[in-house]
C-alpha positions as a printed NumPy array, in Angstrom:
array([[ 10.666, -72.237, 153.801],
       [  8.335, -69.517, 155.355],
       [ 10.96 , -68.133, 157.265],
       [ 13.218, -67.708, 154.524],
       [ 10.455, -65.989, 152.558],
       [ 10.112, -64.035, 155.763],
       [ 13.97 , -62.939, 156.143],
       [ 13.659, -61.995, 152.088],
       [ 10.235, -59.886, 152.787],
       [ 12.069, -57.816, 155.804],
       [ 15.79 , -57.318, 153.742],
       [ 13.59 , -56.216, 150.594],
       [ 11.78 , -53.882, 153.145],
       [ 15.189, -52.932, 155.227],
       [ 16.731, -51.779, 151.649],
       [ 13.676, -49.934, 150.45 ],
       [ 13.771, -48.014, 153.617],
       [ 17.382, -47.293, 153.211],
       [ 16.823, -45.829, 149.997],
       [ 14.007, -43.867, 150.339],
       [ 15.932, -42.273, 153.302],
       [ 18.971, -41.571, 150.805],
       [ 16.844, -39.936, 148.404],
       [ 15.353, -38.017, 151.075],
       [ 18.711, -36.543, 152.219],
       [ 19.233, -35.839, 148.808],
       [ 16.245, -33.889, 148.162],
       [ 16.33 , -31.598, 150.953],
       [ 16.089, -27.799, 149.748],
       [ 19.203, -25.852, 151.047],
       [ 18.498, -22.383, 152.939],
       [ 17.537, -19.827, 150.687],
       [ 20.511, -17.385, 152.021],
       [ 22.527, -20.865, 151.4  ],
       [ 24.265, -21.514, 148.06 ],
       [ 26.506, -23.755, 147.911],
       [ 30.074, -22.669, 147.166],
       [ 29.926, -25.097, 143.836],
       [ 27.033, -23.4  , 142.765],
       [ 28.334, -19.736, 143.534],
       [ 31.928, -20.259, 141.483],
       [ 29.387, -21.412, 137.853],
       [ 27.595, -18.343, 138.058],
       [ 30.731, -15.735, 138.175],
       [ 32.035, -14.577, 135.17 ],
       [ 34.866, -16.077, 133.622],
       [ 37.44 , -13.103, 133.954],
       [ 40.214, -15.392, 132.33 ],
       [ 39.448, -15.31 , 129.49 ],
       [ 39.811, -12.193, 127.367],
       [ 37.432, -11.176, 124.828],
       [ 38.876,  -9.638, 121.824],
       [ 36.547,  -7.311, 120.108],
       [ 37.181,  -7.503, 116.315],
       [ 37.627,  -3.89 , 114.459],
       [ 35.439,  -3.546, 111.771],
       [ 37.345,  -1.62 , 109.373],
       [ 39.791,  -4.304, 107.978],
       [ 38.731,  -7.767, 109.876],
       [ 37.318, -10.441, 106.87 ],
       [ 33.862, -10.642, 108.894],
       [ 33.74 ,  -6.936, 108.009],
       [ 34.902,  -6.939, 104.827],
       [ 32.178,  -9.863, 104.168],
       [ 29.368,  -7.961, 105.655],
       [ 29.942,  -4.917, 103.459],
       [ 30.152,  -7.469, 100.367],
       [ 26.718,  -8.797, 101.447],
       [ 25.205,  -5.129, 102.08 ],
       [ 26.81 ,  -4.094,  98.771],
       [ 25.185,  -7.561,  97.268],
       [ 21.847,  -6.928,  98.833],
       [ 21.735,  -2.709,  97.69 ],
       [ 22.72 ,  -3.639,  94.003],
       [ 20.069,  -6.654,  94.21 ],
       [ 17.266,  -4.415,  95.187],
       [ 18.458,  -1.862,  92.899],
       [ 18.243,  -4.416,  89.925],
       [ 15.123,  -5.756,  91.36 ],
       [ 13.307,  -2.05 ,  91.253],
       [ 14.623,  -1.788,  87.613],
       [ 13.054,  -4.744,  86.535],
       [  9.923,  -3.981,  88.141],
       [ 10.088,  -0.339,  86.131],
       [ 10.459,  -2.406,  83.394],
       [  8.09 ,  -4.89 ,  83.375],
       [  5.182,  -1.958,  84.182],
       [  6.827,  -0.42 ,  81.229],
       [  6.369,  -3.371,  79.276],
       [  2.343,  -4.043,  80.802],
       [  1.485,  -0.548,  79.856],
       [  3.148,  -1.362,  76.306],
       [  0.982,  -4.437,  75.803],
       [ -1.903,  -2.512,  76.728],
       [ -1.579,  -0.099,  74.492],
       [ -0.638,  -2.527,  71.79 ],
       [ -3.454,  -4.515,  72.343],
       [ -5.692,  -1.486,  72.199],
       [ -3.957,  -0.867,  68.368],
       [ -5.014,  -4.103,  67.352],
       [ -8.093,  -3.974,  68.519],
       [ -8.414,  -1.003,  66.293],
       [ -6.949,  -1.91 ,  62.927],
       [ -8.839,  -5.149,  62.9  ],
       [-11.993,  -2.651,  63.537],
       [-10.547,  -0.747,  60.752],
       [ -9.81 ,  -3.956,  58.34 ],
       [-12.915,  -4.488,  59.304],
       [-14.558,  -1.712,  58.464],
       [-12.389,  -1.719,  54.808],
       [-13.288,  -5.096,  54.231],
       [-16.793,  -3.816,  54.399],
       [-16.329,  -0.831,  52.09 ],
       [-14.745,  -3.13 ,  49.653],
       [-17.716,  -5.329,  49.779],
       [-20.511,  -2.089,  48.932],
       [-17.306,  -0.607,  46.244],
       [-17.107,  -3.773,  44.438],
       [-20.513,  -4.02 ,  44.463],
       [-21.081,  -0.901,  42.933],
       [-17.82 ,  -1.618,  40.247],
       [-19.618,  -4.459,  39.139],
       [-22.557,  -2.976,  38.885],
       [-21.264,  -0.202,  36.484],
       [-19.6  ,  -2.922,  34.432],
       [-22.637,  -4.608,  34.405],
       [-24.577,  -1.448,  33.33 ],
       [-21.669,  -0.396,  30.697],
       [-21.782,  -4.15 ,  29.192],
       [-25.114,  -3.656,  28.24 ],
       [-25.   ,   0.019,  26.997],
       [-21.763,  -1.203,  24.763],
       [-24.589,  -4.54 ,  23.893],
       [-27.246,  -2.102,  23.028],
       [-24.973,   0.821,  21.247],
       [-23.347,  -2.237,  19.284],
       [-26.867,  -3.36 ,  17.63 ],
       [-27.389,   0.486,  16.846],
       [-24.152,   0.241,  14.828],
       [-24.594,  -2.669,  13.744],
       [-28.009,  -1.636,  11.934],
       [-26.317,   1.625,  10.643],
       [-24.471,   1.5  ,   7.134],
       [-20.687,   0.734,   7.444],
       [-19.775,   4.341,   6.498],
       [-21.486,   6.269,   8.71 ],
       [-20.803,   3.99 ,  11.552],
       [-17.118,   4.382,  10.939],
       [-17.164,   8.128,  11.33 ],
       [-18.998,   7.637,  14.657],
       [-16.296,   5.476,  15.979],
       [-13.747,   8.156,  14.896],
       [-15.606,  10.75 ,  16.649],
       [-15.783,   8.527,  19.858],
       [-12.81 ,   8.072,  22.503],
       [-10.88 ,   4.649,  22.173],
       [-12.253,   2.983,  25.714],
       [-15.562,   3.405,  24.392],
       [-15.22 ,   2.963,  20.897],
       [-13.338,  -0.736,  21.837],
       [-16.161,  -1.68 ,  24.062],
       [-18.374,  -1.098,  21.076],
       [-16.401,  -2.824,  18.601],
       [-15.739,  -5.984,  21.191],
       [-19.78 ,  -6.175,  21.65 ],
       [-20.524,  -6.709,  17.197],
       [-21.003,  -9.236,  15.383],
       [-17.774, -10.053,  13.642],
       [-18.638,  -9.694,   9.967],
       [-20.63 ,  -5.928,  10.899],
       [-17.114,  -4.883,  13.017],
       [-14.944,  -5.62 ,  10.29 ],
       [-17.237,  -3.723,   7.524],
       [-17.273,  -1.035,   9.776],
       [-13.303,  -0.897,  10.179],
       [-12.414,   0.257,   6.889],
       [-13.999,   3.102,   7.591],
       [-12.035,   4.103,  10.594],
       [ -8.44 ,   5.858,  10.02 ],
       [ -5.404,   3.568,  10.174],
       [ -4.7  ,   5.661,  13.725],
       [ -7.851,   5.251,  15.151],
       [ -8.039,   1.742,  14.712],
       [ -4.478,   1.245,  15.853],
       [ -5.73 ,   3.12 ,  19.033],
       [ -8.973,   0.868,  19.519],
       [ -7.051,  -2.516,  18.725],
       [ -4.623,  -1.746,  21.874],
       [ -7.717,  -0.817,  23.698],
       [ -9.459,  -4.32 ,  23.242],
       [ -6.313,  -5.937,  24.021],
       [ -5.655,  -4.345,  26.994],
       [ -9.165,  -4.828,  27.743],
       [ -8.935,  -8.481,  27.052],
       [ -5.708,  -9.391,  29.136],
       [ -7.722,  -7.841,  32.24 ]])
């Protein structure tokens, strides 16, 4: 059985021998001034073929390139329109937003002034109330007659704020003193005065 193991050992060793001496023949660098003829006939040129040089004017790779260029200048075109354009519309809402900034400073500023006016209306309303009050009592305490020829001589806005301020029963003594006109004027005074 040794032998046999023996015989195997030597064949294993015979073939490995064999091969590395194949692979060596194989591996061997050729000359340098030494190409091989194989080698030579890859690296010419291919005269056999004929290459056929496409004109531009006319060919459909042409005509497709010129499409694309035409594509590509009217994209660019668009595309520095819309940029214009949306500047244009930046500045725009800018400057709107600088408007409303200002009318709210000027509703603003109204609102205020409407405060201080209404104020001061109410104010004078107040103060004309009570002159009316106090003018009323002096009429009041003056005999019908001559109370009725003040009235007369007085314009209608006052002569209705007056009236409006006395006692019912003193107001109506009074009023048959006053000319049908007059009194005509003052009732459409205290009923304008009344619906406001």
């Amino acid at each position: 059985m040794k032998k046999i193991i023996i015989i195997t050992q030597c064949i294993v060793l015979l073939l490995f021998v064999a091969k590395i001496a194949a692979l060596g023949e194989v591996m061997k660098k050729p000359n340098p001034g030494t190409i091989p003829p194989a080698a030579v006939k890859q690296l010419q040129p291919d005269t056999s073929a004929k290459v056929i040089a496409p004109e531009l004017k006319g060919a459909p790779e042409a005509e497709g390139l010129t499409k694309s260029r035409d594509l590509l200048t009217s994209l660019e075109v668009k595309k520095n329109d819309l940029e214009k354009k949306e500047q244009f519309l930046r500045t725009e809402e800018q400057r709107l937003l600088l408007l409303k900034k200002e009318i709210v400073e000027k509703i603003d500023l109204l609102r205020i002034q409407e405060e201080k006016l209404s104020a001061t209306v109410e104010g004078q309303k107040t103060a004309e109330s009570k002159n009316f009050k106090e003018l009323a009592k002096v009429l009041e305490s003056t005999p019908p007659a001559k109370a009725g020829q003040m009235l007369e001589q007085l314009d209608v806005k006052t002569a209705a704020g007056i009236t409006m301020n006395m006692k019912r029963d003193k107001a109506g003594a009074i009023w048959g003193f006053l000319s049908p006109q007059k009194a005509v004027e003052i009732t459409r005074e205290i009923t304008h005065l009344g619906k406001q």
